[in-house]
C-alpha positions as semicolon CSV with decimal commas, in nm:
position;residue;x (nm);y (nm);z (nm)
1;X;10,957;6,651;10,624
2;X;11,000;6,967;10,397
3;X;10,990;6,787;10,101
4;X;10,652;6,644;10,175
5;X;10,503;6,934;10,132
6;X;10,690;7,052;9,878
7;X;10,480;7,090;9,519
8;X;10,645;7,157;9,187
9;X;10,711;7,032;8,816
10;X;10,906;6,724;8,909
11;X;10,644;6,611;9,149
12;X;10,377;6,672;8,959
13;X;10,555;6,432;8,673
14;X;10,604;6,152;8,949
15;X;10,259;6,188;9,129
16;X;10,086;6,132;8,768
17;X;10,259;5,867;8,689
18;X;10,189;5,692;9,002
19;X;9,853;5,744;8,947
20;X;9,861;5,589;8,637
21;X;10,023;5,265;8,829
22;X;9,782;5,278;9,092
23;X;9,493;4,998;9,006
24;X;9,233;5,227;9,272
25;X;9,201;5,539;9,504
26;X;8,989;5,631;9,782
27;X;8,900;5,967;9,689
28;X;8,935;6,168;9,368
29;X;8,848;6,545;9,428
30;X;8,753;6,776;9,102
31;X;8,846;7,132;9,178
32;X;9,184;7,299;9,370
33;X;8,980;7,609;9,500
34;X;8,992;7,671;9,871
35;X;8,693;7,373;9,893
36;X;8,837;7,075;9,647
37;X;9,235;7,130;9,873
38;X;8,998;7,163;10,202
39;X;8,859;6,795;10,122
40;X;9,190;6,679;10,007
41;X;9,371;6,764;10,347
42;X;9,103;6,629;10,516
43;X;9,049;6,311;10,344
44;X;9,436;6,233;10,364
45;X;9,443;6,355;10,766
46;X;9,198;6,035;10,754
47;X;9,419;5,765;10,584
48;X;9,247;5,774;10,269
49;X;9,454;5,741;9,978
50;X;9,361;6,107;9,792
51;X;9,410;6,257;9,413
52;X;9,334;6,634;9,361
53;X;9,253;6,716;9,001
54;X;9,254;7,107;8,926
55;X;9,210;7,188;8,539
56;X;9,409;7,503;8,617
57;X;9,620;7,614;8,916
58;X;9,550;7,650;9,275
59;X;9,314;7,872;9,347
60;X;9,247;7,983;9,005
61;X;8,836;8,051;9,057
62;X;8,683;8,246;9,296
63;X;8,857;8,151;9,585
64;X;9,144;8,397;9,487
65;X;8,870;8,684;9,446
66;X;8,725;8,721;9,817
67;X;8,748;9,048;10,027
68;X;9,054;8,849;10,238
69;X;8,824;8,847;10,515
70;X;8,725;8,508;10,771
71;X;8,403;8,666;10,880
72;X;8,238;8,551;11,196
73;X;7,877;8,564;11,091
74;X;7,725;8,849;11,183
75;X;7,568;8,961;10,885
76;X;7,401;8,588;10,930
77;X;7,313;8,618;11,230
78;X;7,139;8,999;11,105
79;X;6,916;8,765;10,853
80;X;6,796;8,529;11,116
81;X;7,051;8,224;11,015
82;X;7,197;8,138;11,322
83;X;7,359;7,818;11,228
84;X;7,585;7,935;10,963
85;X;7,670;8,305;11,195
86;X;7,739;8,063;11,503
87;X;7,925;7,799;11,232
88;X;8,131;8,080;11,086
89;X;8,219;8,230;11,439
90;X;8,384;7,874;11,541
91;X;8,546;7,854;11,227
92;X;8,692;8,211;11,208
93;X;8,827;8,088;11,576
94;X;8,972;7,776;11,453
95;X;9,187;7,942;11,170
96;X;9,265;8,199;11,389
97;X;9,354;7,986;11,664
98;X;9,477;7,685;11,580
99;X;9,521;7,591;11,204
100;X;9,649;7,917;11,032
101;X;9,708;8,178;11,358
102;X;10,000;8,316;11,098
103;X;9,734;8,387;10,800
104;X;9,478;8,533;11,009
105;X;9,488;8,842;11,198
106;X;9,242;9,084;11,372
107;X;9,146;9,336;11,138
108;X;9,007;9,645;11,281
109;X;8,648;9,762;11,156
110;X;8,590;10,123;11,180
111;X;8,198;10,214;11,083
112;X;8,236;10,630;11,107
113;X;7,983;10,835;11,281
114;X;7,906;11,089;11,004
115;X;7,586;11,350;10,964
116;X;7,450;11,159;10,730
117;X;7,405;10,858;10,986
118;X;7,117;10,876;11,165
119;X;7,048;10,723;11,517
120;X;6,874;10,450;11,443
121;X;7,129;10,308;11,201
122;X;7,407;10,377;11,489
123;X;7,198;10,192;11,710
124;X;7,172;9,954;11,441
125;X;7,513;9,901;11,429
126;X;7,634;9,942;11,760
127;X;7,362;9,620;11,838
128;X;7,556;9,422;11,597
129;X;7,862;9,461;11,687
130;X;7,746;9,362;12,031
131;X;7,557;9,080;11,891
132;X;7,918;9,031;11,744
133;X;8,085;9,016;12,088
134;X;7,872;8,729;12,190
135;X;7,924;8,545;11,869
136;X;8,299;8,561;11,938
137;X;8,276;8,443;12,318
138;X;7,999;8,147;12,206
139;X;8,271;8,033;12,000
140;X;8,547;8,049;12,221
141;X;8,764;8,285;12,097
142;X;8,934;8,491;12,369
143;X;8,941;8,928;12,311
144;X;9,299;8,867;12,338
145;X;9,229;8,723;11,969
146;X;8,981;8,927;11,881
147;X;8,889;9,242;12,065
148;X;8,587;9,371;12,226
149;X;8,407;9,631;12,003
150;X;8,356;9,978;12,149
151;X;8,282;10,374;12,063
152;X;8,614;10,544;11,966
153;X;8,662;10,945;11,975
154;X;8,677;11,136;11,574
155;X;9,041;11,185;11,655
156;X;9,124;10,821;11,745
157;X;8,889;10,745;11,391
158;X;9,152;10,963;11,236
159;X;9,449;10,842;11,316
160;X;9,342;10,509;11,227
161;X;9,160;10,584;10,870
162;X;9,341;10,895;10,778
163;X;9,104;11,007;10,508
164;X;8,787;10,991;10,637
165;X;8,550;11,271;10,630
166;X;8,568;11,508;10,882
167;X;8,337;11,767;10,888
168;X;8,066;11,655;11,143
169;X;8,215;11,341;11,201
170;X;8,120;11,199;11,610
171;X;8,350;10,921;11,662
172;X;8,361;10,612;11,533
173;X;8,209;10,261;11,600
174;X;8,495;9,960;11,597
175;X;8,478;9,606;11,582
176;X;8,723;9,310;11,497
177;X;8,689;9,040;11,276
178;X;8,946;8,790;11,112
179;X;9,168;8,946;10,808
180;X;9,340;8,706;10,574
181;X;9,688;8,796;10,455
182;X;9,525;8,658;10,139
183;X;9,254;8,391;10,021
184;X;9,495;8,203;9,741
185;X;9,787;8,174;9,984
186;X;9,527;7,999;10,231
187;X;9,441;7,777;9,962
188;X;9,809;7,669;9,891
189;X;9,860;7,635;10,219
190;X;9,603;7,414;10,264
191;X;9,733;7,197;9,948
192;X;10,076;7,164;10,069
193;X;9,919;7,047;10,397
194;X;9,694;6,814;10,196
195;X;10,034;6,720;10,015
196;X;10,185;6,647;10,329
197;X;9,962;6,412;10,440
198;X;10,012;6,193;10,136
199;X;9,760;6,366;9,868
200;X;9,858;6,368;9,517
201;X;9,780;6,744;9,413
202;X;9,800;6,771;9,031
203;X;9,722;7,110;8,903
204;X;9,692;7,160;8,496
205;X;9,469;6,821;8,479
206;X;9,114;6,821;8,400
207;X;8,898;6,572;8,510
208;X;8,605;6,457;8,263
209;X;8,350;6,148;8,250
210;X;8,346;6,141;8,556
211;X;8,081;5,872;8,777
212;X;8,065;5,750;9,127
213;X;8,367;5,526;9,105
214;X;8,581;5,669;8,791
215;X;8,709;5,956;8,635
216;X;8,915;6,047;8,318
217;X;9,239;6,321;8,417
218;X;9,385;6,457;8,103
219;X;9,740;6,598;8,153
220;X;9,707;6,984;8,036
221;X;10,032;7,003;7,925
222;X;10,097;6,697;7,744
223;X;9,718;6,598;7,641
224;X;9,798;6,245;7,772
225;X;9,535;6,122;7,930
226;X;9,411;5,789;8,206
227;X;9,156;5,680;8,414
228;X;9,132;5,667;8,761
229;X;8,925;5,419;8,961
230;X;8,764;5,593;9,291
231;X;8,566;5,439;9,598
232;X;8,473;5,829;9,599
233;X;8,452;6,124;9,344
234;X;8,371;6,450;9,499
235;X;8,304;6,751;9,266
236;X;8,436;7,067;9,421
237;X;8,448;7,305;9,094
238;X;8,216;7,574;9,265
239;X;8,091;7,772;9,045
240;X;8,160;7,537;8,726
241;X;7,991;7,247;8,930
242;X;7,703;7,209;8,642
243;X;8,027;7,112;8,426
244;X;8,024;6,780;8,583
245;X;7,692;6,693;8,703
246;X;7,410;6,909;8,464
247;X;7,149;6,908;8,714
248;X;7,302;7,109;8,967
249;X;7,125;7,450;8,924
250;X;7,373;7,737;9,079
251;X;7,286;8,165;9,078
252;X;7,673;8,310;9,069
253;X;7,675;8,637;9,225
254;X;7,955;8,888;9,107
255;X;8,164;9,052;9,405
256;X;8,347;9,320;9,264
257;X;8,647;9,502;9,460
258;X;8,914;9,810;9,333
259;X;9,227;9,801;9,415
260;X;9,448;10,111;9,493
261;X;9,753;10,255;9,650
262;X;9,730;10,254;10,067
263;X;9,841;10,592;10,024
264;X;9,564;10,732;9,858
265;X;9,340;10,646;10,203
266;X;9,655;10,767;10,423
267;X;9,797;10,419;10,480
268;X;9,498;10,327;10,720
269;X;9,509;10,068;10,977
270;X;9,157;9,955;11,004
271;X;8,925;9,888;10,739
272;X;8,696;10,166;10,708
273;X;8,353;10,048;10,684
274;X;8,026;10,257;10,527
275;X;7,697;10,145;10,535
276;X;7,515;10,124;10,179
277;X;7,272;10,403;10,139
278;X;6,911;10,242;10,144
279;X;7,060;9,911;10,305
280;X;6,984;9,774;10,658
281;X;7,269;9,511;10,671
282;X;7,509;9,540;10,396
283;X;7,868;9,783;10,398
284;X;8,087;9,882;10,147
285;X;8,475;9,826;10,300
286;X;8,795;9,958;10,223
287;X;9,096;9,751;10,384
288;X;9,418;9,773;10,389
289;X;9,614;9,473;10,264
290;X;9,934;9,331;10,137
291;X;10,227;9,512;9,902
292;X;10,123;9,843;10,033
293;X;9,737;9,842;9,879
294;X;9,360;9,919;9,986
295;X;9,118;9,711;9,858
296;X;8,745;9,819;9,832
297;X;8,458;9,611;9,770
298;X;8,202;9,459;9,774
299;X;7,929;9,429;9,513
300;X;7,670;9,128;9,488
301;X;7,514;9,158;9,117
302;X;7,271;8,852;8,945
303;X;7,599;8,726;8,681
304;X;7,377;8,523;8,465
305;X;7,533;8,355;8,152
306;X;7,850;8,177;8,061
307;X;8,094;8,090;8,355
308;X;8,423;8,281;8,221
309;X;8,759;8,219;8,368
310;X;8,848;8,540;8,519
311;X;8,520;8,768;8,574
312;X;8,497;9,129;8,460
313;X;8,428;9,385;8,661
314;X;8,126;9,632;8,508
315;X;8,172;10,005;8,532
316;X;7,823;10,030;8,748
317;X;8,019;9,860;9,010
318;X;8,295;10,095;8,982
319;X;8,076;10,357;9,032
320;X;7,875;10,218;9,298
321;X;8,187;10,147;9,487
322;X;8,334;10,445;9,438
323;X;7,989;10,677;9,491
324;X;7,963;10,437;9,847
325;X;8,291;10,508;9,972
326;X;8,295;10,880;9,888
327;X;8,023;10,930;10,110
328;X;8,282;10,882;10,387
329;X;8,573;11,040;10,274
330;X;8,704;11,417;10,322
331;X;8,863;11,416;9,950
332;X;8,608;11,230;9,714
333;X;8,755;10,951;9,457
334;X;8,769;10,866;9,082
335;X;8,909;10,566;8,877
336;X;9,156;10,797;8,820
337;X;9,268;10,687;9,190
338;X;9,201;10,317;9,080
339;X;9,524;10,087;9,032
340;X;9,316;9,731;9,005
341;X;8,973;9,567;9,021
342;X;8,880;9,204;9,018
343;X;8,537;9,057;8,996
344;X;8,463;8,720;9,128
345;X;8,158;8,492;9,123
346;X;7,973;8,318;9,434
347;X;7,815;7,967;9,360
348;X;7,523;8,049;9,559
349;X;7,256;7,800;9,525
350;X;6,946;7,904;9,299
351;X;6,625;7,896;9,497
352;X;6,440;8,095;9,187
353;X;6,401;8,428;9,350
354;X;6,482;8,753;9,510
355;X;6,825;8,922;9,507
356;X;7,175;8,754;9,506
357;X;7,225;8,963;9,830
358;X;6,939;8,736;10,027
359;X;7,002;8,388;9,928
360;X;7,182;8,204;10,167
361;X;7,554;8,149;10,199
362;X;7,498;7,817;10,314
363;X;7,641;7,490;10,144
364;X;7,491;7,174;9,994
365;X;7,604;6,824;9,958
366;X;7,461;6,653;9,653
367;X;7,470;6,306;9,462
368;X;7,426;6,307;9,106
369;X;7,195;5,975;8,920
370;X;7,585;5,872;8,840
371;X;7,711;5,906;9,216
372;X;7,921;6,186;9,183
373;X;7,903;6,368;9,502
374;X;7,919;6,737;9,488
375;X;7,920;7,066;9,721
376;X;7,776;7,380;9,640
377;X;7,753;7,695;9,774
378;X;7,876;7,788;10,130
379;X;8,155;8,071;10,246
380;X;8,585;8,059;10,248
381;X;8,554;8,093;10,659
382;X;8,355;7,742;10,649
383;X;8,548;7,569;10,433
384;X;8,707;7,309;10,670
385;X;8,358;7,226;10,818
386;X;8,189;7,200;10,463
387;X;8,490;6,913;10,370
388;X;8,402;6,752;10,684
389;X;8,051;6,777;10,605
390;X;8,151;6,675;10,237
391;X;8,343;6,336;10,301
392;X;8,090;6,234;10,612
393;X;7,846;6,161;10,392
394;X;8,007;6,051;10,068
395;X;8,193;5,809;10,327
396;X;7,868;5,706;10,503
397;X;7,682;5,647;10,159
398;X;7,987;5,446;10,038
399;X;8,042;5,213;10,366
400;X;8,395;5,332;10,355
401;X;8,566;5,293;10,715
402;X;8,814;5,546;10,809
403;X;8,980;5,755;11,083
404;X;8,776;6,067;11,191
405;X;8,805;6,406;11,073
406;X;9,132;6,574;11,232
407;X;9,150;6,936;11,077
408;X;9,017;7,094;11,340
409;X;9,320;7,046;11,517
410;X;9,542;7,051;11,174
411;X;9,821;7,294;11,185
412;X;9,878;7,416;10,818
413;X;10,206;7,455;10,670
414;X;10,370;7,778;10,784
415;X;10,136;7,757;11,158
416;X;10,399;7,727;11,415
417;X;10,275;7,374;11,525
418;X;10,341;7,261;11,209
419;X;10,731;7,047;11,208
420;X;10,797;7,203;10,885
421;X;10,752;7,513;11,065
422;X;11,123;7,413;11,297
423;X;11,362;7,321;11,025
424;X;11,591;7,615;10,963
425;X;11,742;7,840;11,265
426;X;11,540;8,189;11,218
427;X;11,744;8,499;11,117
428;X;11,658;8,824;11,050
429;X;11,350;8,842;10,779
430;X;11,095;9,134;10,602
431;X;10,815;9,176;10,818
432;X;10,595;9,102;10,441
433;X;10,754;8,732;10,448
434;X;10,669;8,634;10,772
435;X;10,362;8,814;10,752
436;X;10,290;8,560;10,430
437;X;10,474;8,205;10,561
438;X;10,447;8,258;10,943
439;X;10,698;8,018;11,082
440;X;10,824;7,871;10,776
441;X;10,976;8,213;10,663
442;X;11,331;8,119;10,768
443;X;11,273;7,772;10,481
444;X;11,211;8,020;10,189
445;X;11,534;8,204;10,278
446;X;11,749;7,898;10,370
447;X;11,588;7,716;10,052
448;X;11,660;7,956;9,802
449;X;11,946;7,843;9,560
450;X;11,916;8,211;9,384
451;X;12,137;8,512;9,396
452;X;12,018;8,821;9,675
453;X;11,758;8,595;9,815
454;X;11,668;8,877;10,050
455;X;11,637;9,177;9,758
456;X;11,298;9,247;9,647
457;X;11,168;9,104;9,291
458;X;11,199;9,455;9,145
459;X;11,220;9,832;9,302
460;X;10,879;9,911;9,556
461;X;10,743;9,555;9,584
462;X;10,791;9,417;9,877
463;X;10,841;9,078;9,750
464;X;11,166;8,881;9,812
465;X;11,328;8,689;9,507
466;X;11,363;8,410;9,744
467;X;10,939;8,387;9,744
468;X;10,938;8,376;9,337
469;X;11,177;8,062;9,372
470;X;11,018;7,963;9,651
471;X;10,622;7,969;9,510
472;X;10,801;7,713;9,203
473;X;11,013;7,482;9,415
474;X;10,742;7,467;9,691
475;X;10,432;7,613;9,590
476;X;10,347;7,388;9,223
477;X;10,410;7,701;9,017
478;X;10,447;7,621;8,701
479;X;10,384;7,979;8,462
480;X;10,432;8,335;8,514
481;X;10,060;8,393;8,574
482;X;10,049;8,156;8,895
483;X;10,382;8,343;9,004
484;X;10,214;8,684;9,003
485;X;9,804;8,635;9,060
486;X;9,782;8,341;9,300
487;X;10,110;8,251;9,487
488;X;10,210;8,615;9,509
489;X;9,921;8,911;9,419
490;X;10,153;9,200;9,214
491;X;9,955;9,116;8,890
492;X;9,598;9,239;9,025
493;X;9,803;9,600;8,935
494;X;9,906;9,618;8,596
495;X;10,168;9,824;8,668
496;X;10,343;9,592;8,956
497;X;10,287;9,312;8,681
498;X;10,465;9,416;8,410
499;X;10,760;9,529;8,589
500;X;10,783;9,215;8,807
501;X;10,684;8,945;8,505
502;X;11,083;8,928;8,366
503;X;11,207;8,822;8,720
504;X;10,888;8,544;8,776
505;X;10,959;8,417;8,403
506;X;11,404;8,399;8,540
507;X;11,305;8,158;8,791
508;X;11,058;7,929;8,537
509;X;11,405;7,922;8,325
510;X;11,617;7,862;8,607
511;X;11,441;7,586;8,712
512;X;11,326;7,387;8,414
């Protein structure tokens, strides 16, 4: 069963060749974000016979650039939406519950109650997070998952978010919502799962001319190239979508978030949260995350233009982020503090006006003049219902007869109802690997072929060199790069990266 899910170099070389021997497949998918692996898993949990083309690696767009968070709507349900706040509630339950219970966790939410705060905006909040509350128990998630929000005293604020501004400060509103240990490990999670059930994931292939029933895959690496017949070609680039079919119209938005030492906020355990000056409905957060860091974000900025690979941050959003957050803290900021940034761009759908902040989150399912089918738009939380939504109607419009969706009830690799999750006895692991694999921590270990399996990559990064053999035998890493951005995040600090790159580039060599 391991090896099922199991992605790497030598797989990669078989699954493209038996492409190339296949005559037809039910679904080709364009795109190995957290969307194009979503519709993958759940076009395989179906029966259907399933290629995954990604031009780079897993994860490598925007999916790798979120806040880490599976919100449950309520900023929707603040606009008026409804339907995607009560749709993103369920879903946040579902990962939380069911598919990925070891990737999600409650994260704390600590809004302080400063001076400058007046009582309408408390109010303001406190109704949300009530408005929260019922959000959570309409979808069925239990406070034992996700607790009740409530007033907390200034010294219980404190203890939690050690740096936060004292003078004046009256308590502290907190709330709970879901916390991702991080977006790109969902997303290989989700592809091993995919992989699993019998999809062909082939990362470093881009897909080109492509139509309703064929597409041309080009081998990165070796510029060899074929083409694949399809009942069904689904375009799941996000924000490259008008790469494939030209009259899909998208608006990125840039979300920009610093990065910096936990310690500089006092190692905090909830994510303190500050409302933007001037803004009704919209926070700046800084959570604490993985390898000992904070991250802060979040910007939403018009990023007209040419789509580049890896977005920049600006210095306005530096400042903006750091100005926001300073109005909470006892010990103001500079980028002197800052360790990181990374900028990434929403593929929100362009309705021709008003800010990035107010167009909708929601999703789209389109079908290009050649019969591509395509999905636009939407939020990481939905991304299981937007595949189901995806392949219902490319199936429908197609006549194509297969099993029902299933991933609602889909254990991902590493969830302890997965059978990968039983296959070694457990021993005694770093609370940062389980925290990352759930219950298939004991399979990196017992895996591992390396010397000190259990030692950390290099000095202060609480990585294991077991993980960095792990993310190529098991994870389809195939540089440096997808070692230390997407299966493992040291290389959003410069730092981390350079002093970690020689040990990620020791276990290419080792196994090539």
């Amino acid at each position: 069963m391991s090896d099922l899910t199991a992605l790497n170099a030598a797989r990669r070389t078989a699954d493209l060749a038996a492409v190339a021997d296949i005559a037809r497949v039910d679904v080709v998918v364009i795109g190995g974000g957290i969307t194009g692996t979503g519709i993958a898993l759940d076009a395989a949990g179906r029966g259907l016979s399933v290629v995954l083309a990604e031009k780079h690696d897993l994860a490598f767009g925007t999916s790798r650039w979120s806040s880490k968070l599976v919100h449950g709507g309520l900023r929707y349900l603040a606009t008026g939406n409804v339907g995607i706040a009560r749709r993103s509630a369920v879903e946040r339950g579902i990962l939380m519950t069911r598919t990925a219970p070891h990737l999600v966790h409650a994260m704390p939410q600590l809004v302080p109650l400063l001076p400058s705060m007046n009582r309408v905006q408390r109010a303001l909040v406190r109704t949300g997070f009530v408005a929260g509350d019922a959000l959570r128990m309409l979808a069925g998630t239990r406070a034992a998952t996700l607790p009740r929000s409530r007033r907390i005293s200034a010294q219980q604020a404190v203890e939690m978010a050690p740096t936060v501004r004292r003078d004046g400060l009256d308590g502290a509103l907190l709330a709970f919502d879901g916390q991702l240990i991080d977006d790109a490990r969902l997303v290989a999670a989700v592809a091993r799962t995919a992989a699993q059930h019998g999809a062909r994931i082939l990362t470093r292939v881009s897909a080109t001319s492509a139509t309703g029933n064929a597409v041309r895959l080009t081998d990165q690496l070796t510029g060899e190239s074929l083409e694949v017949v399809a009942r069904v070609v689904i375009n799941a680039t996000g924000v490259w979508a008008g790469e494939v079919d030209p009259s899909i119209k998208l608006r990125p938005s840039r979300g920009t978030h610093l990065v910096f030492d936990a310690a500089t906020f006092g190692n905090p355990v909830a994510a303190l949260t500050i409302p933007i000056p001037g803004e009704i409905n919209r926070f700046v957060f800084a959570m604490p995350e993985q390898l000992g860091r904070v991250y802060l974000g979040l910007t939403d900025e018009d990023a007209p233009g040419p789509i580049p690979d890896e977005p920049e941050p600006t210095a306005a959003e530096v400042s903006f982020l750091l100005d926001t957050v300073n109005t909470a803290l006892g010990t103001a900021l500079s980028t002197a503090d800052v360790t990181g940034a990374y900028a990434g761009l929403r593929p929100l759908i362009d309705t021709g006006e008003g800010r990035t902040s107010d167009l909708s989150r929601d999703h789209a399912v389109l079908e290009s003049d050649s019969g591509v089918f395509s999905v636009v738009g939407g939020k990481l939380t939905e991304y299981r219902h937007m595949a189901e939504d995806t392949l219902d109607r490319a199936l429908e419009a197609r006549t194509i007869i297969a099993r029902p969706c299933r991933t609602r009830n889909l254990p991902l690799v590493g969830a302890p109802a997965n059978p990968v999750a039983a296959l070694h006895t457990p021993t005694t692991l770093p609370g940062s690997l389980v925290a990352r694999y759930g219950a298939e921590s004991p399979n990196v270990i017992a895996s591992a072929r390396c010397e000190r399996p259990m030692d950390p990559v290099v000095d202060g990064i609480d990585v294991t060199r077991a993980e960095f053999e792990f993310a190529v035998t098991h994870e389809g890493a195939l540089t440096v790069d997808d070692i230390l951005d997407r299966r493992t995040r040291i290389g959003l600090v410069a730092a981390d990266r350079e002093r970690a790159a020689a040990a990620a580039q020791e276990f290419l060599s080792a196994t090539n």
